[in-house]
N, C-alpha and C positions, 0 to 999 in steps of 0.2 A: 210532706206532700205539696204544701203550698211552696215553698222556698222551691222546692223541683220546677213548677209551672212557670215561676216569677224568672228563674233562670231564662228556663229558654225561649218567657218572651221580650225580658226586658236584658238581662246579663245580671251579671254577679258586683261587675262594678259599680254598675250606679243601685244596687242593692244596699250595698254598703255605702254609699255616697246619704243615701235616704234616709238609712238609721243612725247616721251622725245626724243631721237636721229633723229628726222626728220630735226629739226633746226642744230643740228651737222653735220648731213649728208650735209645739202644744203649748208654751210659755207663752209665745206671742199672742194667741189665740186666748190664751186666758185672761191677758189682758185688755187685747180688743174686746169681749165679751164683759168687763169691768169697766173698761171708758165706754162702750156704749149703754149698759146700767146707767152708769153714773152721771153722762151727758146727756142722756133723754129723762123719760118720766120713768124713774126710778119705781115710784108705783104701782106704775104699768104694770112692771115685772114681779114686783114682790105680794100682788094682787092672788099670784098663783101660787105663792108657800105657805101651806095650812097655818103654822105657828102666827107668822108674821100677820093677814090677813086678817084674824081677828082683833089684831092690836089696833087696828084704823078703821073705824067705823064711819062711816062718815053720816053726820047729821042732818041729810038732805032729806 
């Protein structure tokens, strides 16, 4: 039903142009989302995963 709709508003070809770079897209992204972890305040982020969270307590 979807793939019907995406036809006739986008075409079949760049349908298929999309899902050869969809796994591109998601790899690049994962890794953007890794170097921006990694070059900011890592912390920051891992502030919000239960396990990690209690390992850094901080003594203020």
């Amino acid at each position: 039903m979807v793939q019907n709709i995406l036809n006739k508003v986008v075409g079949a070809k760049y349908i298929t142009i999309l899902r050869t770079w969809v796994p591109n897209m998601v790899a690049w992204g994962t890794v953007g989302g890794v170097a921006l972890v990694h070059f900011t305040d890592w912390r920051l982020f891992l502030d919000y995963v239960p396990y990690v969270k209690g390992k850094f307590n901080q003594d203020e």
